[in-house]
N, C-alpha and C positions, 0 to 999 in steps of 0.2 A: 501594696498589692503583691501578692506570688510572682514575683519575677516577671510573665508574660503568659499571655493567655492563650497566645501558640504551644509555648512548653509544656504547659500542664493537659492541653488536648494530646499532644504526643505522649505524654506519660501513661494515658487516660487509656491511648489504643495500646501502649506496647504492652503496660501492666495490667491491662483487663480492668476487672474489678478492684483490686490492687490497689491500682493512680487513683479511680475512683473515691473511696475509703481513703487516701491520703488526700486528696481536695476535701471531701468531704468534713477531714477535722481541723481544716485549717480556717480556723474564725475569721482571716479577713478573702477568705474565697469562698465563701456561702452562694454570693449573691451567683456562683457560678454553676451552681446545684442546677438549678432552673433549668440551665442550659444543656448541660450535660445528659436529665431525663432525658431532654427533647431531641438532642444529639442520638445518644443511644437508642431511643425508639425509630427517630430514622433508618439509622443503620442498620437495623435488624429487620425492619421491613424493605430496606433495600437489597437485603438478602438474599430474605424470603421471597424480594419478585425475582430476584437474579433466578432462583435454587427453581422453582415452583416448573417453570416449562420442562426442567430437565426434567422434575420428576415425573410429571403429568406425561414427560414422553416414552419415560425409563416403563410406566405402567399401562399405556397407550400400546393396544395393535400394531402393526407396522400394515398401512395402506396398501394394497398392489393390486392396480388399476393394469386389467389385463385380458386379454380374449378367455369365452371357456374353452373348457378341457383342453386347457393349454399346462398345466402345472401338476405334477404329479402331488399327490395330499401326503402320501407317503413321506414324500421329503420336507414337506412346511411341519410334520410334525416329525421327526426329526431334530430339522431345525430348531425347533422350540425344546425339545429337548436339549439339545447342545446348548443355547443360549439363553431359552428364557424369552426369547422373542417372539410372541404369536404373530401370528399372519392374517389377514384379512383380503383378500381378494374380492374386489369391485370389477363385474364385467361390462366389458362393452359388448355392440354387435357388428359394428362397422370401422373402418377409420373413419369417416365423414361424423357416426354418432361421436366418436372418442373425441374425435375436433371438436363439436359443438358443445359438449360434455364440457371441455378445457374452459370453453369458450368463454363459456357461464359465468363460469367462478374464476378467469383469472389464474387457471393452473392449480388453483389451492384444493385441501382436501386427502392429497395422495402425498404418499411418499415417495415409493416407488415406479416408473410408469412402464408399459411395454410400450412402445413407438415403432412404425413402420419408416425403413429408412429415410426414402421421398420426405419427412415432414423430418427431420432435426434440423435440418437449418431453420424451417420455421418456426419451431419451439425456442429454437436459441434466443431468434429473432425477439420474441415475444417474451425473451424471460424467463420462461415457466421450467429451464432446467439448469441444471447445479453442477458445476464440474466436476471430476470423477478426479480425486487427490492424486497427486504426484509423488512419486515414483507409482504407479498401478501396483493393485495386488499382485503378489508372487502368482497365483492361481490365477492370470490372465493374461503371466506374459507369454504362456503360450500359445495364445490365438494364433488365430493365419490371418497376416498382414493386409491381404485381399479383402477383408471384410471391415476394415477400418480404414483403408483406399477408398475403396468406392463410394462411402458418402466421409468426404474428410473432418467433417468438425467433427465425426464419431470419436475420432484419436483421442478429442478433449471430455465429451461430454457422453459417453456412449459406450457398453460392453455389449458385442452382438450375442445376439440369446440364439436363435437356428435361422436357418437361411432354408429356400426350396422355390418350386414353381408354381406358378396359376398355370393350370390347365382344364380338359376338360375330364369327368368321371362320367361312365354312362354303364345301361345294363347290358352287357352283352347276349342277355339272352334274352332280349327284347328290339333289343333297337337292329334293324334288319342288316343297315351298311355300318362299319365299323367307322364311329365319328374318327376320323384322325387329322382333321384339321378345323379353322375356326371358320371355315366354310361352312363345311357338314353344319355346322352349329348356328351360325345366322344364318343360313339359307337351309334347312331345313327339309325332310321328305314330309311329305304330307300325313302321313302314318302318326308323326311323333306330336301331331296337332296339341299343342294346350298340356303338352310332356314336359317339355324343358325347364329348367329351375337358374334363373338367371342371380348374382348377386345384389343387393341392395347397394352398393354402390359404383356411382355415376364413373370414378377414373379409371376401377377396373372395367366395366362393361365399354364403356368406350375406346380404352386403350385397346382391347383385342378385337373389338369391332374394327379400328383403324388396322391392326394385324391384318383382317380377315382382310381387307381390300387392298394389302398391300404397301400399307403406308406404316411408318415407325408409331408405337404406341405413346410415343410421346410431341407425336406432330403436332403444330401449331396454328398448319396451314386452315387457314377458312374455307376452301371447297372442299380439301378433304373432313373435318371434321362437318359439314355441311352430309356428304354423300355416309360417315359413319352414322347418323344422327337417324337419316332417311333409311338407312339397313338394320336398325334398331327397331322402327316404327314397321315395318314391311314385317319383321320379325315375330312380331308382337302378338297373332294369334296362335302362335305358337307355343309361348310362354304361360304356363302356370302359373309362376313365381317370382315376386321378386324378392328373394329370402335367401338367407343361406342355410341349406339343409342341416338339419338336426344330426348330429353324430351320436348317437344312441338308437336303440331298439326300436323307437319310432320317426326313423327318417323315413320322408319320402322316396329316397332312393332303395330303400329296401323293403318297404311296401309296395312298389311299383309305381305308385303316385306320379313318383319322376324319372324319365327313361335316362334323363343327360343332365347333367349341371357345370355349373363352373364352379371347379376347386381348390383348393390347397392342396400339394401333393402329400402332406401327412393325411390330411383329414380322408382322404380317398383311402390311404391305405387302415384308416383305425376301421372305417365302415367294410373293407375287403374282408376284415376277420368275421365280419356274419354274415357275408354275401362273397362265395370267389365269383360272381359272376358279374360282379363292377369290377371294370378296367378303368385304367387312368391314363390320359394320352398327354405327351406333352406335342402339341399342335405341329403339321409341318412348318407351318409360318411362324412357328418359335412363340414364347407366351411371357410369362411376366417374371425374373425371376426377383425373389422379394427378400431381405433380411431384417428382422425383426429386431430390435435394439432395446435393451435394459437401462432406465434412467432415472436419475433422482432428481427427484421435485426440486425448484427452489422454493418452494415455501417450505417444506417438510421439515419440521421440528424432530424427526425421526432419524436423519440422514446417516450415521455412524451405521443405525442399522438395519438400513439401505443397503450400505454399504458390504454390509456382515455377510444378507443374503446374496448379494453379487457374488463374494466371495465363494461363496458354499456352494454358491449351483456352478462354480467355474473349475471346482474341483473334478481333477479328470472323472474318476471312478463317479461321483455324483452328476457330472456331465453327459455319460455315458446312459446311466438308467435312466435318465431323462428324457436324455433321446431316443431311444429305444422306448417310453412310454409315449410322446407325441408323434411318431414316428417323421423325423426329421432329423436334416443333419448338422450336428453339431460342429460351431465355429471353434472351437478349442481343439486343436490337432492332438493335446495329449489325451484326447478324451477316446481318439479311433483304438487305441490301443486297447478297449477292454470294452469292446461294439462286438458284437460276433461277427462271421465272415457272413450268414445269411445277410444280415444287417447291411454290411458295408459291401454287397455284392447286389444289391437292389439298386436295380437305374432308376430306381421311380423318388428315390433319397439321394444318389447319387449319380446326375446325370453322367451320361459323358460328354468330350469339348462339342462332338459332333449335333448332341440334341440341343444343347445351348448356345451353340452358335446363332442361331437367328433371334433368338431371345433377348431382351432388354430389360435393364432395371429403370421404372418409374422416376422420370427427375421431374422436380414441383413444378408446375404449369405456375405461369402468370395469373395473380387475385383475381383479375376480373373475367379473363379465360374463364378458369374454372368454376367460377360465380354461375357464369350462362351456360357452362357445360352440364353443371349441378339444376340448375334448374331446369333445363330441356328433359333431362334424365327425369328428373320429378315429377314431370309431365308424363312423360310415358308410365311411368309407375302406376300413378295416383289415374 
C-alpha cells in the first residue's frame, strides 16, 4: 500500500488535481479512487453551502423595518450607488405593531431595525439584535454621549438615528383656546367634539394621560393608572381617532378633519409646510421625549451591510440632510455643523433645558402591566 492513507489525502488537498492523477496511477491505490470521487464531491458541496448564503446576501435587498416617511429616498439611492446595496424598507405603524410584527417571526426577516429606545433592552432580552463591532465606525464616534447614557445597552447594540418630543399639533385657526397643555387635551372644550386624533398606541396615550393629572408617565402606581384610564374613557367623545395622522396632502389635520393631535415634533413640523396655521406645543406638564435607535437584526444574513448604511447616514454632511428632510435633531454633533442656523434655531427640534425639564423618556413597564394597560386601551379603541 502507498505509505498511508492520511498522506495521500494531504497530497490530494494540497496538490489539487495533481495528488489526484498521482493516486490515480498508482495500481496498488485504485481501490482509493472510490473514495476520493466521494471525498471531492463532498467538499465542493461543502462549499457550495458555505459560499451560497453569502452570495444569496451579496444579491439580496438589505431589509429596513422602519416608520414611513422617515428616510429620505434620495439617500437609499445614493447609497446603492456607492455600494451596490439596494434598500428595501418594510413599514410599521405603531411600536406596539413593530412588537407584534417581531413577535411573529422571532425577529427574523430584517436586517436592519429602527427601535424606540424603551424597548432595547427588551430586544436584547429576546435575541433579536446583533452587536454593533468593536472599535465603532469612525462616523459615529461623534455622537453625543447623552444619547447612548440614557438607555445603556445602546453603547453595545445601538446607533441613535434622531431624538425629539411627543407633544401636541393643533389648528390654530380653529381651535378657539390655544391647547398648551395635556389638559386642554383630555379635558377638552366642547367645540372640539369628535376633533381630536389620538395615537394608536396604548403607552403613549396613557403616558401623557398620567402627565395630564400630574403623575410621571412612567407611573406604576394602580390608582393613578386607574384615574389615567377613567380620563381616557371621559375623553372619548371627543376623539375622532385613534390613528396617527397622515403626513401628506391628505391629513386630517389639514383638511380640518382634525383640530388637535398627538405628535412627533418632526412630523408637525413636515405638515407646518402646507398649513402655517398648525402649531406644535410641547405641553406645560412636559411630554415624552423619545430617541429612536438603528439595529441589526440577529438573524440578518446581511449584517456587514447593515452595517455599511449605519455608516453612511452617520456621515456628518449625510446626517445633516437627513435631518433637515425628517425635520429632527440629529444625535451626531458633527452633523450641526452643516444644519442651517433656521434649522438649529427652531425650539420645536431643538428644545431648551427649560421646555424639557418636566419631560421624561419612556422606561419599559413591567409584562403584565403593560399586557392590561394594552388591553384597557383596546378597549377604548375598538
Amino acid at each position: 500500500m502507498c505509505r498511508s492513507f492520511y498522506a495521500l489525502t494531504t497530497l490530494a488537498l494540497c496538490y489539487g488535481f495533481g495528488g489526484y492523477i498521482f493516486i490515480a496511477r498508482c495500481e496498488r491505490c485504485k481501490f482509493l479512487m472510490a473514495y476520493f470521487k466521494v471525498f471531492f464531491s463532498l467538499l465542493l458541496l461543502h462549499f457550495c453551502g458555505y459560499l451560497s448564503p453569502l452570495l444569496a446576501a451579496e444579491n439580496e435587498p438589505l431589509v429596513f423595518l422602519n416608520w414611513a416617511d422617515y428616510m429620505d429616498p434620495e439617500l437609499l439611492q445614493e447609497f446603492q450607488q456607492q455600494t451596490g446595496i439596494e434598500v428595501k424598507e418594510v413599514y410599521y405603524a405603531s411600536d406596539e405593531a413593530r412588537d407584534e410584527l417581531l413577535a411573529s417571526n422571532q425577529g427574523k426577516g430584517y436586517d436592519l431595525m429602527l427601535v424606540s429606545g424603551f424597548m432595547l433592552e427588551s430586544y436584547v432580552g429576546q435575541g433579536w439584535l446583533s452587536p454593533l463591532p468593536k472599535p465603532l465606525p469612525a462616523s459615529m464616534k461623534t455622537i453625543d454621549p447623552r444619547w447612548l447614557e440614557v438607555f445603556p445597552v445602546a453603547r453595545s447594540y445601538a446607533a441613535p438615528y434622531f431624538w425629539g418630543t411627543l407633544g401636541i399639533a393643533y389648528r390654530s385657526d380653529l381651535v378657539i383656546t390655544p391647547m398648551t397643555s395635556w389638559k386642554h387635551f383630555f379635558e377638552p372644550d366642547k367645540s372640539i367634539s369628535g376633533k381630536l386624533t389620538l395615537m394608536d398606541s396604548g403607552r403613549e396615550v396613557v403616558g401623557m394621560a398620567l402627565k395630564s393629572l400630574g403623575y410621571s408617565a412612567n407611573s406604576t402606581d394602580g390608582q393613578a393608572l386607574n384615574e389615567a384610564l377613567v380620563l381616557m374613557h371621559d375623553q372619548g367623545p371627543s376623539v375622532g381617532s385613534y390613528s396617527y395622522v397622515d403626513l401628506d396632502e391628505t391629513s386630517s389635520l389639514l383638511s380640518g378633519e382634525t383640530w388637535a393631535a398627538m405628535m412627533y415634533s418632526g412630523d408637525a413640523l413636515m405638515l407646518q409646510e402646507h398649513n402655517d396655521n398648525i402649531e406644535y406645543v410641547l405641553p406645560s406638564e412636559g411630554g415624552n421625549i423619545w430617541v429612536d435607535y438603528l439595529t441589526i437584526s440577529a438573524s440578518s444574513t446581511n449584517k456587514d451591510a447593515a452595517l455599511q448604511l449605519i455608516e453612511f447616514l452617520n456621515q456628518p454632511k449625510i446626517a445633516a440632510r437627513l435631518a433637515e428632510y425628517v425635520y429632527c435633531a440629529p444625535p451626531n454633533l458633527a452633523a450641526h455643523q452643516y444644519l442651517s442656523e433656521e434649522f438649529l434655531g427652531d425650539e420645536t427640534i431643538f428644545p431648551n433645558a427649560t421646555a424639557l425639564a418636566s419631560s421624561e423618556f419612556f422606561n419599559q413597564m413591567p409584562p403584565r402591566l403593560l399586557r392590561r394597560l394594552t388591553k384597557s386601551f383596546q378597549q377604548l379603541v375598538d
